[in-house]
ZAMIVEX-186904 format. One line per field, with one value per residue (C-alpha): x negated, y, z negated. Coordinates in Angstrom, 1 decimal. Example, Ala and Ser with C-alpha at 12.3 -4.5 7.8 and 13.67 -1.06 7.14 Angstrom:
2
c1: c(-12.3, -13.7)
c2: c(-4.5, -1.1)
c3: c(-7.8, -7.1)
***
This chain:
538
c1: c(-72.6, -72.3, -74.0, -77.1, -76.6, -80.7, -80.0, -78.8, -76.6, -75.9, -72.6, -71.6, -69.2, -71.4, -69.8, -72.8, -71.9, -71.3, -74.2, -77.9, -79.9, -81.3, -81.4, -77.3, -77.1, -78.5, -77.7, -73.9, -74.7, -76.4, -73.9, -71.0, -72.9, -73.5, -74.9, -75.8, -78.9, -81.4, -84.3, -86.2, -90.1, -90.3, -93.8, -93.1, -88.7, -88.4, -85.4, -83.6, -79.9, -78.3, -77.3, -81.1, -82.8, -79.8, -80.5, -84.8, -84.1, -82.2, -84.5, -87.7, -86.2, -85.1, -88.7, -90.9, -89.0, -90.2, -93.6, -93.5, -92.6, -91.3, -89.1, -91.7, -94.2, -95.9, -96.0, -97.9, -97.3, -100.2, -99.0, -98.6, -94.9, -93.3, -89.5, -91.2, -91.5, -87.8, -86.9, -89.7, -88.6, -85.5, -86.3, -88.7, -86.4, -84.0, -85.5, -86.6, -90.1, -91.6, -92.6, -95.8, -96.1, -99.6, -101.1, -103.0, -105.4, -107.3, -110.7, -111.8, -112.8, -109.2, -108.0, -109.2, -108.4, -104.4, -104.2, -106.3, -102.7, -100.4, -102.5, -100.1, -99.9, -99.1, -99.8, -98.0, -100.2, -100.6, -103.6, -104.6, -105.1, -106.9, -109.3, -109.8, -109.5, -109.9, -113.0, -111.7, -108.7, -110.4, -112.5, -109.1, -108.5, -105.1, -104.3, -102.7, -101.8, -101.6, -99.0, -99.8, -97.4, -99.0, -100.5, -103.6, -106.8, -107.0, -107.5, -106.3, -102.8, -99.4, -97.3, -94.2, -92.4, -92.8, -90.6, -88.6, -87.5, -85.5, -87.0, -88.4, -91.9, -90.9, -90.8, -87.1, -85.0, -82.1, -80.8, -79.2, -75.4, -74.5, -71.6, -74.0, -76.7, -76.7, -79.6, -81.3, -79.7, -81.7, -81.7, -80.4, -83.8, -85.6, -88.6, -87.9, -90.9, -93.8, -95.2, -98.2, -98.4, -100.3, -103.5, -103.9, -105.1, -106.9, -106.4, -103.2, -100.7, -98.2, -95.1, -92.2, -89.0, -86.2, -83.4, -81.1, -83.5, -83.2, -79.1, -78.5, -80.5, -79.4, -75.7, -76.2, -73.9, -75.1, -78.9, -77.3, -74.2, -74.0, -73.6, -77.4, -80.1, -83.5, -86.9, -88.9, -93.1, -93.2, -95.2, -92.7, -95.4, -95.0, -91.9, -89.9, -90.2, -89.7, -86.4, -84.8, -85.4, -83.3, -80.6, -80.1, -79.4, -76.3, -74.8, -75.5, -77.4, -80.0, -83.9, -86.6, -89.8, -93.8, -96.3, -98.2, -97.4, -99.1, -97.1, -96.6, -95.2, -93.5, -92.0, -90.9, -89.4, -87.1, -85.7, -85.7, -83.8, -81.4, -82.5, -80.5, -82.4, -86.0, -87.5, -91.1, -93.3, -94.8, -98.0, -96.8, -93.6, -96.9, -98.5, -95.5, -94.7, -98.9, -98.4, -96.9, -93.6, -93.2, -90.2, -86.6, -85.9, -82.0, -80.5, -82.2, -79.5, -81.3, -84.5, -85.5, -88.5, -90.2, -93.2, -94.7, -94.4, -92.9, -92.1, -89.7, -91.7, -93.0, -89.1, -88.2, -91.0, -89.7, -86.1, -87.7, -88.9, -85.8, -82.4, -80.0, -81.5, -78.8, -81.0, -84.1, -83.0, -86.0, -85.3, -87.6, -88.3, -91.3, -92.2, -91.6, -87.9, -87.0, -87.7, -85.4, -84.5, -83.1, -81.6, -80.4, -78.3, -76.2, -73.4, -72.1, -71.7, -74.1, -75.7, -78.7, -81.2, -84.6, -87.3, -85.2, -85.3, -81.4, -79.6, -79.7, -78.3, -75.7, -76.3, -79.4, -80.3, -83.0, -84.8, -87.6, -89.9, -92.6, -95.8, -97.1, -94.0, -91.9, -88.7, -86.0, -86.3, -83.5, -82.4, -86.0, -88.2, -91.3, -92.3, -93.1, -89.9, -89.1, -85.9, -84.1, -81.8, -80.9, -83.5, -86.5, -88.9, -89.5, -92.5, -96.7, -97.5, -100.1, -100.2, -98.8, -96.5, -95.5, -97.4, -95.2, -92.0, -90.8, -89.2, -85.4, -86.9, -87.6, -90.1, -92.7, -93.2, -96.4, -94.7, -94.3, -90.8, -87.6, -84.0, -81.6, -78.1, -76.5, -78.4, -80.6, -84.4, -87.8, -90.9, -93.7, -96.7, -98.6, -99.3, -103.1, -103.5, -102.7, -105.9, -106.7, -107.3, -108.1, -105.0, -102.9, -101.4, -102.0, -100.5, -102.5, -99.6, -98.3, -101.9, -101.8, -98.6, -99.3, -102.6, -100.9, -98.9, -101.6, -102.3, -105.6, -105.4, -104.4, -104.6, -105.1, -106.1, -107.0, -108.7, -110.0, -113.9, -115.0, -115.7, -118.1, -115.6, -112.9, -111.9, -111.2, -110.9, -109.2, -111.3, -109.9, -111.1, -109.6, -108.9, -109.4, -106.9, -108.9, -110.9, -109.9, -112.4, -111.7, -113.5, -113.7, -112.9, -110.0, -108.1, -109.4, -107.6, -104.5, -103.7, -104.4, -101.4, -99.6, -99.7, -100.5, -103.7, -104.4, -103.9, -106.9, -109.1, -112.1, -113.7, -114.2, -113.1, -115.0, -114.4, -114.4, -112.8, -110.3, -108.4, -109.2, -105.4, -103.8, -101.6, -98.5, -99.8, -100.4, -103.5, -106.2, -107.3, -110.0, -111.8, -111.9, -113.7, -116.0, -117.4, -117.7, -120.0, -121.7, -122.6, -123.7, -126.2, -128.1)
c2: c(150.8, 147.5, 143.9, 143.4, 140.7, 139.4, 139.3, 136.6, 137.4, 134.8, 135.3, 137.9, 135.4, 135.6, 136.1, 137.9, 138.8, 142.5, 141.7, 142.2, 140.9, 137.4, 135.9, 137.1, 135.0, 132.5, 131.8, 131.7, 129.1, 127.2, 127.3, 126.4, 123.2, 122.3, 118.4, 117.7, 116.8, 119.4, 118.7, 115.3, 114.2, 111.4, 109.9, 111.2, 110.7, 113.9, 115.9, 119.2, 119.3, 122.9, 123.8, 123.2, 125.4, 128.1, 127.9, 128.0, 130.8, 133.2, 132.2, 132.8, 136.5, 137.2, 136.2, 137.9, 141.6, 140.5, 140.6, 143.5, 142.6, 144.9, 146.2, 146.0, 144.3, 141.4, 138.0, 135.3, 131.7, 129.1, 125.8, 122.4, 121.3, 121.0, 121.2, 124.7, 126.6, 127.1, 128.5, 130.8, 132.2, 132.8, 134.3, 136.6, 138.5, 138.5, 141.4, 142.8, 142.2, 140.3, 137.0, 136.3, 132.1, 131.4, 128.7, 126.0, 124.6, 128.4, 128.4, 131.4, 133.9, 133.0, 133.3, 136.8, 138.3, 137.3, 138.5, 141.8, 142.3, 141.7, 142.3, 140.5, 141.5, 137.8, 134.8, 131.4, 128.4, 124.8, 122.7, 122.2, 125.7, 126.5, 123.9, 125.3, 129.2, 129.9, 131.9, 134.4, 134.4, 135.7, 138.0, 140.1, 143.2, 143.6, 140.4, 141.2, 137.6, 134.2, 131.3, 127.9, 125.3, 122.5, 122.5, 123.0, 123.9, 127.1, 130.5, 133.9, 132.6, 132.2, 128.3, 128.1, 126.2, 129.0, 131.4, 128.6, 126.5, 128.6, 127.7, 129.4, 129.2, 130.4, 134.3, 133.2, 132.2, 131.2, 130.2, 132.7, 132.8, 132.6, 135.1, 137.2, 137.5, 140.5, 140.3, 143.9, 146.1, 146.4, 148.3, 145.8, 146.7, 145.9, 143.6, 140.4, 138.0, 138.6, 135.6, 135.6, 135.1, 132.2, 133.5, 131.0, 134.3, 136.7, 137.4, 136.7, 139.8, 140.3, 140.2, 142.2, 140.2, 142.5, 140.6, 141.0, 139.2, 136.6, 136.0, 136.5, 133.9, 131.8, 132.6, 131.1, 128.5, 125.9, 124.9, 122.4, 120.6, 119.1, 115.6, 115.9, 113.8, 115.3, 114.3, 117.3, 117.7, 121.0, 122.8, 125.8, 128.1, 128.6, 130.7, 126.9, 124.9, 128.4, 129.2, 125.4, 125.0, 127.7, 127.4, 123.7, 125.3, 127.4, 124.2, 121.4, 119.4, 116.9, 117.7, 114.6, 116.3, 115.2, 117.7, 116.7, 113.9, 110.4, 108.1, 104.9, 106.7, 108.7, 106.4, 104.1, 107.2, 106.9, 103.4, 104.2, 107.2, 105.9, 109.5, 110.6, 113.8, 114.6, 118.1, 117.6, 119.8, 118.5, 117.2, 115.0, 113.9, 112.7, 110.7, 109.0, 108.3, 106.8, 105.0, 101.2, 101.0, 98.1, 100.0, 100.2, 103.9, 102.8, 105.7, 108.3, 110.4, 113.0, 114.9, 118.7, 119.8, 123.3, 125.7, 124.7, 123.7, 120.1, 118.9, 116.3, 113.6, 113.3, 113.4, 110.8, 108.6, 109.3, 107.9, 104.6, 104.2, 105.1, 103.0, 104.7, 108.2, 110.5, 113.3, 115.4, 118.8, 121.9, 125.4, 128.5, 131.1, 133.1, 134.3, 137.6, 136.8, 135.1, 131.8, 131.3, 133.0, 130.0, 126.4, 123.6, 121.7, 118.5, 120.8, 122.7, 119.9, 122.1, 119.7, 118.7, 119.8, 117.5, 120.6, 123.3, 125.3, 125.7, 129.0, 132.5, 132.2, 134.7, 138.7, 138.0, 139.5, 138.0, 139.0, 137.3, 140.3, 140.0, 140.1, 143.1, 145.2, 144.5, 144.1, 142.0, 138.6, 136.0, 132.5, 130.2, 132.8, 132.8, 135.7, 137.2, 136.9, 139.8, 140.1, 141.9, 140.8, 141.6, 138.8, 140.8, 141.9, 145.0, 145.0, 144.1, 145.5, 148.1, 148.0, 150.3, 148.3, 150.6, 148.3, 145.1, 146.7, 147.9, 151.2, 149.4, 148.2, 144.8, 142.6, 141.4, 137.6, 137.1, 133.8, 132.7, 131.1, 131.2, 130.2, 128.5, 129.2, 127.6, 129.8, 127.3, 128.6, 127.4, 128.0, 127.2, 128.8, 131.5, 134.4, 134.7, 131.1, 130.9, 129.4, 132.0, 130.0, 131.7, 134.5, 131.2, 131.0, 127.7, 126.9, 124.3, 122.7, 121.5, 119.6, 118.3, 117.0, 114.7, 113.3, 112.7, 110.0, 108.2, 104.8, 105.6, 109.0, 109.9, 113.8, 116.7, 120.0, 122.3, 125.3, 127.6, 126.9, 130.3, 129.9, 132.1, 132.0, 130.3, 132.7, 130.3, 126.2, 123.5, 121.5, 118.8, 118.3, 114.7, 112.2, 108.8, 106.0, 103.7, 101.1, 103.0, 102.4, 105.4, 107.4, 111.2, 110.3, 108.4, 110.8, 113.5, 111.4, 110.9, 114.1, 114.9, 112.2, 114.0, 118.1, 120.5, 121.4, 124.3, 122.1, 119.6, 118.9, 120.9, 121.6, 118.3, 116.1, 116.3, 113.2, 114.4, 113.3, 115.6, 118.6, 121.9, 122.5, 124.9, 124.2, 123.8, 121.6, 124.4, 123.7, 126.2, 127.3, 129.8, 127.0, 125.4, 128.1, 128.4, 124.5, 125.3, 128.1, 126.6, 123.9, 126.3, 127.9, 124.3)
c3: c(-35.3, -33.4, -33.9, -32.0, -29.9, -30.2, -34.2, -36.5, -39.4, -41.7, -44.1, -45.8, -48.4, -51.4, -55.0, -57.7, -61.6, -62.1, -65.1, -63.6, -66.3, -65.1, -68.6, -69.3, -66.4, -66.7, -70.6, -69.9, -67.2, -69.5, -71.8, -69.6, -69.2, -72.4, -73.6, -69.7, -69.5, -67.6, -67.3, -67.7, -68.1, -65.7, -67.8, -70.8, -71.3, -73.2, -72.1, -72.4, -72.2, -70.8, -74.2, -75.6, -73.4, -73.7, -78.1, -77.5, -75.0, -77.2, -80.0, -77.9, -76.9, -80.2, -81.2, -78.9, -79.8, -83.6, -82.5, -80.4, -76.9, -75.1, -72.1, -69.0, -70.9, -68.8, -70.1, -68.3, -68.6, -67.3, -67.5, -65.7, -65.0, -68.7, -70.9, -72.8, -68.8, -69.0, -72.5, -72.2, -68.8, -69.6, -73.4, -71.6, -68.8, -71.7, -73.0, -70.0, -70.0, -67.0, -66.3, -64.2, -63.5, -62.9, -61.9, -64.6, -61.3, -60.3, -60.6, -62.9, -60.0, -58.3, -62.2, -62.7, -59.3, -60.2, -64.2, -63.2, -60.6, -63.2, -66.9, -68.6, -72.8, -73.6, -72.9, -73.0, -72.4, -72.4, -73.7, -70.2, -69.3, -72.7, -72.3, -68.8, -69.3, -73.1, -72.5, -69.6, -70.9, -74.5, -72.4, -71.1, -72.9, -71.8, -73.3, -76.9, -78.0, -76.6, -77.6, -77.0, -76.2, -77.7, -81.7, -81.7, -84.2, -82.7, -84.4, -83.8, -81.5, -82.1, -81.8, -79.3, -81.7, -84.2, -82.3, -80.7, -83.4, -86.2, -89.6, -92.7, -91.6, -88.1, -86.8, -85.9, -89.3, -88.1, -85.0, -82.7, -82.1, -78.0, -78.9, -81.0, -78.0, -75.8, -73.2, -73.0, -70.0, -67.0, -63.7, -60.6, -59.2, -62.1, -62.1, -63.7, -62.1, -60.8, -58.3, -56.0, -52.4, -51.1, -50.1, -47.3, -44.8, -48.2, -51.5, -53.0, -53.9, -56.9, -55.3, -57.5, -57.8, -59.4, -61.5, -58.6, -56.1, -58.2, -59.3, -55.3, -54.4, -57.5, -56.1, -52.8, -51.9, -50.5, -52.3, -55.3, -56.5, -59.6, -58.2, -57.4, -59.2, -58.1, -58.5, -58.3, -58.3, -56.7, -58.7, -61.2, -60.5, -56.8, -55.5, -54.0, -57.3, -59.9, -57.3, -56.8, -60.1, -61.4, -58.5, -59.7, -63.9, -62.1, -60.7, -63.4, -61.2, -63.3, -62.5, -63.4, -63.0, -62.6, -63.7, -60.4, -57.4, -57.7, -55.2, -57.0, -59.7, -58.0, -56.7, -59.7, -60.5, -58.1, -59.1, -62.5, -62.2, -59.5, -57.3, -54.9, -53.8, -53.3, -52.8, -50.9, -49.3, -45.9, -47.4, -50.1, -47.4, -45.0, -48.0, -48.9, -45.7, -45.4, -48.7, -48.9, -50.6, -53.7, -55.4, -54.6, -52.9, -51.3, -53.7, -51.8, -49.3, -49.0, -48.4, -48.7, -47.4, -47.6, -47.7, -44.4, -41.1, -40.8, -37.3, -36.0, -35.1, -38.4, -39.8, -37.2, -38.7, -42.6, -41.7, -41.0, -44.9, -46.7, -45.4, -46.7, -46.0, -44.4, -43.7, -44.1, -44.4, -43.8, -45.4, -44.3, -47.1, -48.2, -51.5, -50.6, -50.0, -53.6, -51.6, -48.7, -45.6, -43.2, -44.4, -43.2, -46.3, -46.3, -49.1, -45.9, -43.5, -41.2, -38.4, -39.3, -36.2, -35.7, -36.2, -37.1, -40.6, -40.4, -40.2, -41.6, -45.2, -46.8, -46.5, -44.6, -41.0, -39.1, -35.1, -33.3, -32.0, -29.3, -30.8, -28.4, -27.7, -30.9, -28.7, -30.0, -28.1, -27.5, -27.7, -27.0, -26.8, -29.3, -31.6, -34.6, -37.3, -39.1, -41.8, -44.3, -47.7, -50.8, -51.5, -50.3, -52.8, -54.6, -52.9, -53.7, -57.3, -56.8, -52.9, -50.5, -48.3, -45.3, -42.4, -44.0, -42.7, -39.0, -38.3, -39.2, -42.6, -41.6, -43.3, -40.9, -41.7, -39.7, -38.8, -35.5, -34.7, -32.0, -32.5, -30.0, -28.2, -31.7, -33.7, -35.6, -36.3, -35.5, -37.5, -34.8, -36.6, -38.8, -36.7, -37.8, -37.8, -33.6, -31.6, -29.4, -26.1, -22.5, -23.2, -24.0, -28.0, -29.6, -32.7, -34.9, -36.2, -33.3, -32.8, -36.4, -36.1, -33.1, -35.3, -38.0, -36.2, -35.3, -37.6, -38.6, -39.7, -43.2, -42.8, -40.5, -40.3, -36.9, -36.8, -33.5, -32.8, -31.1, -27.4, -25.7, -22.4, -23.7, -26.8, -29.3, -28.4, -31.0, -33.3, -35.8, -39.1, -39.8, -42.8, -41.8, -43.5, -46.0, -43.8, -40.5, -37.6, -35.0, -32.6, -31.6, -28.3, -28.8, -30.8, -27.9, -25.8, -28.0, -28.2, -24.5, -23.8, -25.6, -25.8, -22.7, -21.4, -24.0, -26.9, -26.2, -28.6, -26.5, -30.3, -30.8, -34.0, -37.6, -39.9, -43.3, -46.6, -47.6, -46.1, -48.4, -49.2, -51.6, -54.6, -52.5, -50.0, -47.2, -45.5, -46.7, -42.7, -43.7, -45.6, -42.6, -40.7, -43.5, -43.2, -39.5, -40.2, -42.9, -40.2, -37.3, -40.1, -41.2)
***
């Protein structure tokens, strides 16, 4: 068999342990790095070292088989950003049961829908989410036993520090010995994790992520060095800040964390901690970039953004706010593929291209397919991107998944994108999200991007209005910046100066207050449609 000339291969130089069990793995990493510190509350100051969260880990395993945990068994965890995610994670693929993150800000229909995919037996939790959730999560039959975080009055549960912290009130006497612990033995294709898809298009799907998904991607080369001090607010439950997060344990790196993004203090974080590295996604990059700036950010070199669309022109204006800024480096993943498919990363030395996502990452084989005829495409040419990795999924728990793959076992993204003659990818848009306008393909993105450069808007989303003649024509549902004077006209006429005829603003321009977005910052389209219906019906 030959290459295909129309297909990207990234490298095949990728070392992975013999060992498939995620929490062997990850335990001897943590070991090797001992008294470093790991992880840090940036409001709080409490901190793990490597060594701390390798000693709660084998406690927590050793723990959870006292009270009956078993191989397979689902264990949830709903929580805000906190030091007790990352024992527990790795205590619970220890033993081979799997982990389900969930997130603490669902509403209790969304809530339901995701623990009816996964039933998880047990359940870690924070205050937050009892004080939330305690009655549907009471309600679940499949739900054996839950173990909050925090101390609490609370009957009929079990306390993390009681199987975390060795004592003789504690299911766990003593402490567990590192070369005493032996992680349960697992199949390579074994579920360790099981994450949910966005649900920016439907209902979000449990997506299946076996123990080797995750040490590949953990094993790639180029996503930390230990030199890095990153301020992180992604949140752990989504598959960018759960991945990163357990790339930067394997190379020592130091994470200060948020539980969720408020600029100014974000922002003292970053003199305070002397940053060198921030992880963003698109949204929160756009509000720092709207918000004033009273604290010193010269440590930052570099920038990673992710899970969504970010386009140059809004990268071009970032560089202007941070001096010594070297870059702003995009990656291109999915949940579906253990996080990341394409990057762009300042470890390599790889040229850092305005726009692009980077290149195909290790053991990974990527093609840009027409969207009618499903032919391979070349350099510049848009299309639907399809790939396959030793990353990609086990699949969606409890769905059939034969119309996600093509005939060469491909994973069909539903993203729209191209790559050039140097091999660097685009990401231009979702496939269902493209505007449908007289036969042409619009992507919304593209529109938002140019408004969000204009002074007086704070955010942006685009959506197709349906067209009797036309198909579909753009609309813009737009955020106005705090004391703001602007017309519908005006920004009709901004972007007309700026994009082709197709991408006009024939749907006109809605001023509302806020853009209906998800957890991760990806703009929530189908909301969008909704409001516009809900109007036509008044």
């Amino acid at each position: 068999m030959l290459k295909n000339s129309k297909y990207l291969y990234g490298p095949e130089e990728i070392l992975v342990p013999v060992q498939f069990n995620l929490g062997n793995f990850l335990v001897k990493k943590l070991m090797k790095h001992g008294d470093t510190a790991a992880f840090t509350n940036a409001v709080t100051e409490e901190l793990l070292t490597y060594k701390d969260i390798a000693q709660t880990a084998m406690n927590i395993a050793m723990s959870l088989t006292k009270i009956g945990v078993k191989k397979g068994d689902v264990v949830g965890v709903c929580s805000e950003n906190r030091l007790e995610n990352w024992p527990t994670l790795i205590g619970v693929v220890s033993i081979g049961a799997v982990l389900t993150p969930i997130s603490i800000l669902y509403v209790k229909d969304e809530l339901r829908h995701i623990l009816n995919i996964s039933k998880p037996k047990y359940l870690f939790c924070s205050k937050k989410a009892v004080e939330n959730h305690w009655s549907l999560f009471k309600s679940l039959d499949y739900v054996k036993k839950i173990i909050l975080f925090d101390y609490e009055d609370q009957s009929d549960v079990l306390f993390y520090k009681d199987l975390a912290i060795a004592s003789s009130n504690s299911i766990i006497k003593e402490n567990v010995q590192f070369d005493q612990f032996q992680a349960v033995e697992v199949d390579y294709s074994h579920t360790a994790i099981i994450m949910y898809s966005s649900g920016t298009t439907g209902l979000s799907k449990g997506v299946m992520l076996s123990h080797l998904n995750v040490i590949v991607t953990c094993c790639l080369p180029n996503l930390s060095e230990a030199k890095m001090r990153i301020l992180a607010v992604i949140p752990w439950y989504h598959v960018m800040g759960l991945m990163l997060n357990l790339c930067y344990i394997t190379s020592k790196a130091t994470v200060i964390f948020f539980a969720k993004f408020e600029a100014d203090l974000y922002l003292r974080a970053i003199e305070k901690y002397k940053i060198n590295y921030l992880v963003l996604v698109p949204a929160v990059l756009l509000a720092l970039y709207k918000t004033p700036f009273k604290h010193d950010v010269s440590t930052v070199e570099i920038i990673f953004c992710g899970s969504a669309v970010l386009r140059k022109e809004i990268t071009e204006d970032v560089k202007t706010k941070f001096k010594n800024l070297k870059d702003i480096f995009q990656g291109y993943g999915m949940t579906e593929a253990t996080m990341i498919i394409a990057l762009n990363s300042h470890i390599n030395g790889m040229k850092c291209k305005l726009g692009s996502v980077g290149k195909v990452v290790e053991n990974t084989i990527l093609k840009i397919v027409d969207i009618e005829t499903r032919k391979p495409l070349g350099p510049y040419q848009k299309g639907e991107i399809c790939f396959k990795s030793p990353t990609l999924m086990n699949g969606y728990l409890g769905t059939e998944n034969i119309n996600d793959f093509d005939e060469e076992g491909f994973f069909k993204s539903g993203d729209i994108g191209y790559y050039d003659d140097e091999e660097y990818l685009y990401v231009v848009d979702r496939l269902k999200e493209l505007i449908k306008y007289k036969g042409y393909q619009v992507p919304p993105a593209e529109i938002e991007t140019v408004l969000a450069q204009h002074s007086g808007v704070r955010d942006v989303g685009v959506v197709g209005l349906p067209h009797s003649t036309a198909g579909e024509v753009p609309l813009a549902f737009v955020v106005l910046q705090p004391g703001a004077i602007v017309t519908e006209s005006e920004l009709q006429q901004y972007v007309a100066e700026r994009l082709s005829n197709p991408k006009h603003l024939r749907g006109g321009v809605r001023f509302v207050t806020a853009i209906p977005r998800n957890q991760n910052g990806k703009i929530l389209r189908k909301t969008l449609r909704e409001m516009i219906k809900a109007n036509e019906e008044m």
